[in-house]
C-alpha positions, 0 to 999 in steps of 0.5 A: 468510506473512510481509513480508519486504520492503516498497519505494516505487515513487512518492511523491506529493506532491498529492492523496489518493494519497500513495504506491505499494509493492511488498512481497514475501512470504517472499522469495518472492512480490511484489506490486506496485502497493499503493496507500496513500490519505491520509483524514481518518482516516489511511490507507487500503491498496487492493490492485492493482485495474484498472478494468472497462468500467462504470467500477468497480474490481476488485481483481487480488489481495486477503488473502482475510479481514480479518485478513490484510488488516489485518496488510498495512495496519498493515505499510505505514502503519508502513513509510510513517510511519517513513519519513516521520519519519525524512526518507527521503520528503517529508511531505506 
């Protein structure tokens, strides 16, 4: 399964989240609401989640082992960062 597209929903400009994607799957699939987090470290990519009645999250989709999620992760950050360098989103 591969990313065949990759689309800003949101930018923003305060706080740790720096931006919100929808990517789309062999043409096929989408997936909305990705969210990115800014870190001290650099990012972080936190799948769509919905919050439960004791206040924590859980996620409504995720890449069921690591090196999935990690190929997602790398795709959007490298997507963000490009974008970014290239001035078609502001820089925080």
């Amino acid at each position: 399964m591969e990313i065949t597209d990759i689309k800003l929903r949101k930018y923003f400009t305060e706080g740790p989240l720096e931006a919100i994607y929808s990517i789309t799957f062999d043409n096929e699939l989408a997936l909305h609401d990705v969210k990115l987090v800014k870190r001290e470290d650099g990012y972080m990519v936190v799948m769509p989640n919905r919050k439960l009645a004791n206040g924590l999250f859980k996620d409504i989709v995720h890449p069921i082992n690591s090196v999935f999620r990690d190929r997602i992760s790398s795709q959007i950050v490298n997507f963000h960062k490009n974008s970014v360098s290239n001035n078609e989103i502001p820089s925080n």
